[in-house]
N, C-alpha and C positions, 0 to 999 in steps of 0.2 A: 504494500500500500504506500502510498504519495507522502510526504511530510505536506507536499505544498509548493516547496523550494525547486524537486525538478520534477518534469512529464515526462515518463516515461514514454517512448515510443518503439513499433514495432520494427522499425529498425535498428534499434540496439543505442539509437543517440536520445540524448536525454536535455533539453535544453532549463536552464538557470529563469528566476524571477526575472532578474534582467538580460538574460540571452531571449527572451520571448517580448520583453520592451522594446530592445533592440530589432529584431525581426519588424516590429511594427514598423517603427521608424524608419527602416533601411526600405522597405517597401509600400512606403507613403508618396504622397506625392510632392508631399512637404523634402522629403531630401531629395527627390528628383530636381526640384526646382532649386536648389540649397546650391548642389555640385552645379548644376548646368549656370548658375548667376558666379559663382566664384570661383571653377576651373571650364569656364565657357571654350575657353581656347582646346580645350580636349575633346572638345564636340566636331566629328565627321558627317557632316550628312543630318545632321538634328540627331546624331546618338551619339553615346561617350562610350571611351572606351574608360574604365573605372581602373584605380589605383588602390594597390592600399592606403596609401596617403590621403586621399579622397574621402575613402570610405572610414576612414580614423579623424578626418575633420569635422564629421559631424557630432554638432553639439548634442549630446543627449540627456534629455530635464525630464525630470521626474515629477508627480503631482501627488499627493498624498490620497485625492479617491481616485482620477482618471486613470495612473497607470495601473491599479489594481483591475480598475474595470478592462482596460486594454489588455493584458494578459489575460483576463477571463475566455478576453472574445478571440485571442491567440490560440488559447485551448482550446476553442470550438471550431476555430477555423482548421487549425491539425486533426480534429477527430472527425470532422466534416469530410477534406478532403482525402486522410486515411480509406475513409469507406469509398467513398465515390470521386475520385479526381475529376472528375467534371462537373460539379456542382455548380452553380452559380454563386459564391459569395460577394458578391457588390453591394449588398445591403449591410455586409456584416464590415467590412473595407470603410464602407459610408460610416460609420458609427465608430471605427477607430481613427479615423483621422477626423473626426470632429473631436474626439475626444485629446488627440494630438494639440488641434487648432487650443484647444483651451488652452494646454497645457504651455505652450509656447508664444500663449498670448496676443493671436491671431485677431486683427478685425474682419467684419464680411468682407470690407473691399480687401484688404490682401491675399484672405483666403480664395478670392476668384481669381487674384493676379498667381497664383498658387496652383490652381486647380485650372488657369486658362481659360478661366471664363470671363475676362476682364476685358471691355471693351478698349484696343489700342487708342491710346491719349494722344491727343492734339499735340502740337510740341508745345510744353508750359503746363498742360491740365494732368492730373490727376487719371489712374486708369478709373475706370464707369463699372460696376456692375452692371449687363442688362435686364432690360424687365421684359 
């Protein structure tokens, strides 16, 4: 049985409180957007080719209820697509990077400049959310 501390999985790897934070984070949209603004220059083609260095500059903060809740949904997301690798999780994605956005102090307008839904600015304005 689990202390809590790590998941057991069927393949033999066992991931940490915070190896299962991290997972979120590395697969948000929020570090996509993080590396592509501060090593834009390693972008080919609108892809990056990733570094350790890259993937070790991101900042990772913790929240005293969000990341609990984020690992929860880490755990459902591993025993989700254990069973089924083709599930659809995008509802469950949607719920930890909002819960990211808290954690990291996001307003709506960033979080769209974030997520790409920011209507490109006039030069001098502000990006727009659209309606």
């Amino acid at each position: 049985m689990s202390s809590g501390r790590t998941l057991p999985e069927r393949s033999g790897v066992a991931l940490s409180f915070r190896g299962r934070h991290a997972c979120a984070v590395l697969n948000s949209p929020l570090s996509i957007f993080y590396i592509k603004e501060k090593f834009g220059s390693a972008s080919y083609n609108g892809g990056i080719s990733f570094t350790k260095e890259m993937l070790n500059s991101i900042p990772l903060r913790f929240g005293p209820v969000d990341t609990g809740k984020i690992v929860k949904l880490v755990d459902r997301i591993m025993v989700i697509k254990m069973a089924d690798p083709d599930t659809d999780i995008s509802d469950l994605e949607r719920e930890i990077n909002s819960h990211l956005y808290t954690i990291y102090g996001l307003s709506p307008e960033e979080i769209a400049v974030v997520e790409g839904l920011a209507i490109e600015p006039e030069e001098g304005d502000e990006p727009r959310i659209p309606y």
